[in-house]
Backbone bond lengths (Angstrom), bond angles and torsions (degrees), N, CA, C in turn:
res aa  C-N    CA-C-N  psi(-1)  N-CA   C-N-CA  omega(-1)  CA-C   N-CA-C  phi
1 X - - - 1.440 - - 1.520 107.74 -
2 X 1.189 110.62 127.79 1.375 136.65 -175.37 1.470 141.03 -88.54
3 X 1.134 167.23 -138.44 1.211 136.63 69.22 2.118 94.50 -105.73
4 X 1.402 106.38 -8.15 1.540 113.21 -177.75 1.780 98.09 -46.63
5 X 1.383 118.24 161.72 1.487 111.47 -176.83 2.100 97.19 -80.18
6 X 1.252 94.00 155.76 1.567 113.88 -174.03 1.606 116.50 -43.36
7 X 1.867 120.42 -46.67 1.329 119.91 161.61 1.424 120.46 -44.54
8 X 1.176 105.95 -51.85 1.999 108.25 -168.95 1.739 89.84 -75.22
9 X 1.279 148.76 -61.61 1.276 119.32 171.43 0.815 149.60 -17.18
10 X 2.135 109.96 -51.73 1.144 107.73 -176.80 1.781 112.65 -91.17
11 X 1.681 106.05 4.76 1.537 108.98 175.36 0.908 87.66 -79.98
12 X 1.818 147.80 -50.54 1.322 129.92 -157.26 1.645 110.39 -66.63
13 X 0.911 102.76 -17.39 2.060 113.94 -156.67 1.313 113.08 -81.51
14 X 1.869 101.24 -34.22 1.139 137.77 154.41 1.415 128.46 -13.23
15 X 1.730 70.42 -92.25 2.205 96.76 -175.66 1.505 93.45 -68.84
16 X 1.899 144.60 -27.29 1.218 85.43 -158.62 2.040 95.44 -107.97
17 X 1.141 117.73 7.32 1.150 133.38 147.06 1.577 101.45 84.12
18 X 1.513 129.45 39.57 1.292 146.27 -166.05 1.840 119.53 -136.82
19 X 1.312 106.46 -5.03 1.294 117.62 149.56 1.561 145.46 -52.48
20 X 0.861 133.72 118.34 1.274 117.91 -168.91 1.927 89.14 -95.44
21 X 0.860 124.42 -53.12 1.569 123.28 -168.98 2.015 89.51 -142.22
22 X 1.367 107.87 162.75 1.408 134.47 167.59 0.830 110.89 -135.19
23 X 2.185 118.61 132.02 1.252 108.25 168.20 1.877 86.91 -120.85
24 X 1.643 104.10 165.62 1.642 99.61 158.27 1.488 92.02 -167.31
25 X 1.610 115.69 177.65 1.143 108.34 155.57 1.063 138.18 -32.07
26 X 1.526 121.38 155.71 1.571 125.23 171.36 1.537 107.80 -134.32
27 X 1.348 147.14 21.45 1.225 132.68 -160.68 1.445 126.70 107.96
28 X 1.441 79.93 -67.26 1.902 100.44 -173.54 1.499 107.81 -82.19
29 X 1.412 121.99 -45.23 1.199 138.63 179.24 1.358 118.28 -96.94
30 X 1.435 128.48 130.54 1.387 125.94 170.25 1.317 112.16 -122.03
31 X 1.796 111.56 102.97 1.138 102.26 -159.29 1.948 110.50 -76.23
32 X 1.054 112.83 78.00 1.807 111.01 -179.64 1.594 91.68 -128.63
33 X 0.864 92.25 136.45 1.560 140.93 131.88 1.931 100.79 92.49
34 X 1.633 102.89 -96.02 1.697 90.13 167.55 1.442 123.00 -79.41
35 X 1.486 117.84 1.04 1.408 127.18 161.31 1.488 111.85 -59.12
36 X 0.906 116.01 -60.25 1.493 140.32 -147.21 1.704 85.55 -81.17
37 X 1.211 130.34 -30.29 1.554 123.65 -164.39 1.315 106.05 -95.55
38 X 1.558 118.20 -21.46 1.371 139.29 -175.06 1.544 103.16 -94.23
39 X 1.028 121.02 -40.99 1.886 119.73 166.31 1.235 101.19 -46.92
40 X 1.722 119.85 -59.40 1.338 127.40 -156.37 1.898 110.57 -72.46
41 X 0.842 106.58 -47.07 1.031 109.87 -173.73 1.702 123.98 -63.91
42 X 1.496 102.69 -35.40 1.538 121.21 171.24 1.732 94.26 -69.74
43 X 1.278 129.60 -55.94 1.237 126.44 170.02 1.167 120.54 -26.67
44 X 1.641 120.97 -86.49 1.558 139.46 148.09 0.875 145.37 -18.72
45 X 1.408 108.49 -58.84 1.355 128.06 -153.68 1.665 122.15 81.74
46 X 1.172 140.57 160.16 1.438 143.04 -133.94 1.643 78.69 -100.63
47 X 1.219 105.11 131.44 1.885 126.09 -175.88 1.512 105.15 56.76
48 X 0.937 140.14 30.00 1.607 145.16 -174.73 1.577 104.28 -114.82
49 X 1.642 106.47 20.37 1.343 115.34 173.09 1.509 119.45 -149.73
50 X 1.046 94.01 140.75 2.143 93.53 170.95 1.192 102.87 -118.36
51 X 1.729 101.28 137.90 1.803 119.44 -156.24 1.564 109.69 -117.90
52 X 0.911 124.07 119.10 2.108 100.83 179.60 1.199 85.98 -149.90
53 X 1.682 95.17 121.37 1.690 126.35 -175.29 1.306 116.55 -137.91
54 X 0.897 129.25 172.09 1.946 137.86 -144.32 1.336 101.37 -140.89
55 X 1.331 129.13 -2.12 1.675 124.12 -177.04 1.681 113.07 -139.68
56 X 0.996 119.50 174.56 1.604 131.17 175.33 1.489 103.07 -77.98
57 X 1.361 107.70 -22.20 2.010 113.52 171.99 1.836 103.83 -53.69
58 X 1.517 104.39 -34.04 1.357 76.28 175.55 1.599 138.79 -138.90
59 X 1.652 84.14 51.15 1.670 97.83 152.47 1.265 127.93 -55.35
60 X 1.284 143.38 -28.09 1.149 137.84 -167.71 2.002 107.42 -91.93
61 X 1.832 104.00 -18.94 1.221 111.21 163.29 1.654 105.16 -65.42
62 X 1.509 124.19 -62.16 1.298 112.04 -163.88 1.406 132.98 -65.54
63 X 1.462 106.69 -9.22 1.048 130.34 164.49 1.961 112.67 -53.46
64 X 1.401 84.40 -55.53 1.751 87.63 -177.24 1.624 114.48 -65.41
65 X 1.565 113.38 -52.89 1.372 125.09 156.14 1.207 138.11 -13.24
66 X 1.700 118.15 128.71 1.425 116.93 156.28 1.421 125.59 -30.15
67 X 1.261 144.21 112.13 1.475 132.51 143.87 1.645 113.81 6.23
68 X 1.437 113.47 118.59 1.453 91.98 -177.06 1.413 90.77 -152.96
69 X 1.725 119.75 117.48 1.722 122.66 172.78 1.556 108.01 -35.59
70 X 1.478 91.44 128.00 1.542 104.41 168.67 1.277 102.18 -102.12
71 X 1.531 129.41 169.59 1.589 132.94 -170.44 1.356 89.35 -150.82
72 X 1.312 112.17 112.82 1.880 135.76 173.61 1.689 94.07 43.37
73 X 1.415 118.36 69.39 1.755 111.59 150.03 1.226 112.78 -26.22
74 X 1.174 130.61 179.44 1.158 160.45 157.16 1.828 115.34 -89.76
75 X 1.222 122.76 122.17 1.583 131.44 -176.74 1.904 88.81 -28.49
76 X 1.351 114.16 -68.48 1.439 121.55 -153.32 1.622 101.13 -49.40
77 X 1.088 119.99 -38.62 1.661 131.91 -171.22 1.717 102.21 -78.62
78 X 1.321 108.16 -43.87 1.723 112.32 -174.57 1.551 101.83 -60.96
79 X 1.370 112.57 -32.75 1.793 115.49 -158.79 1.474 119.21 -81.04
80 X 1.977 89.63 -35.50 1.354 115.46 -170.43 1.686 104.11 -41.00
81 X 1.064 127.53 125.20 1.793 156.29 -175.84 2.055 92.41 -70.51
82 X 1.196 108.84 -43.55 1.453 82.59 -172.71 1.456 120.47 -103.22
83 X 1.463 124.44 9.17 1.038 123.59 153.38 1.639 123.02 -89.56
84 X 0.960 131.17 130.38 1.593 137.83 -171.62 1.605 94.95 -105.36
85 X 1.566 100.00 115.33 1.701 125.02 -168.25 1.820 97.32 -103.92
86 X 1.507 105.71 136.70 1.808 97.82 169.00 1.436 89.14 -147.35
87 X 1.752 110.31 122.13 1.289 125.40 174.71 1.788 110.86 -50.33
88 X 0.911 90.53 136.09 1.948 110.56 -175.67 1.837 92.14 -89.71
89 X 1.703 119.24 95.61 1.543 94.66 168.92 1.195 104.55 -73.10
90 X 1.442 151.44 -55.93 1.018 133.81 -144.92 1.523 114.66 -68.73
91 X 1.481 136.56 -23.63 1.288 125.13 144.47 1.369 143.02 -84.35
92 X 1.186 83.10 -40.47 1.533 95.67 169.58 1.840 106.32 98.62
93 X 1.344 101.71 58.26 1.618 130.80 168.70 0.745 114.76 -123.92
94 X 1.683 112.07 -166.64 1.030 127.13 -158.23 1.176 107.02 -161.83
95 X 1.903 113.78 103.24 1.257 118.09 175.16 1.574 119.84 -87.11
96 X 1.315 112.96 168.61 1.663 123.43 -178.42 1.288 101.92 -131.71
C-alpha cells in the first residue's frame, strides 16, 4: 500500500520480487489518509491489519488497524486526541 501512483509500485514490487499483491494510487484515487484506512479495512477487515506510517495522513489508518508497538512517536502522534496511547512498562513503548 502506497500513496506513490500504481505504475511505480508495481515496478517497485517488481524488482524486489516479495510482494504478494500492490495497491497505490492511480489518478482517480489517492490512496492517503481516510482513503487509504477505508481501502484497508474493506480489504481486511477492521484490525485485520498492521499499519506503520510517518505522517498525521495516517491517523485515520491507525485507527482502523491492529494495535501495533510504536518506538519513540513523535510529540504530534503522542498528543494526537484521537488516538488513545497506554505506556507498555515492560518495554518501554508505546501502544495505539
Amino acid at each position: 500500500m502506497t500513496t506513490s501512483d500504481q505504475a511505480l509500485a508495481e515496478a517497485i514490487a517488481d524488482h524486489l520480487g516479495i510482494f504478494d499483491e500492490v495497491h497505490g494510487s492511480d489518478g482517480t484515487l489517492n490512496l492517503k489518509g481516510e482513503k487509504n484506512g477505508k481501502f484497508l479495512e474493506e480489504r481486511f477487515g477492521k484490525n485485520g491489519f498492521a499499519y506503520m506510517g510517518d505522517a498525521s495522513a495516517g491517523l485515520p489508518v491507525w485507527q482502523r488497524a491492529a494495535p501495533l508497538p510504536c518506538v519513540q512517536p513523535s510529540f504530534f502522534i503522542r498528543r494526537h486526541k484521537c488516538i488513545l496511547w497506554m505506556a507498555d512498562d515492560q518495554s518501554n513503548s508505546w501502544r495505539i
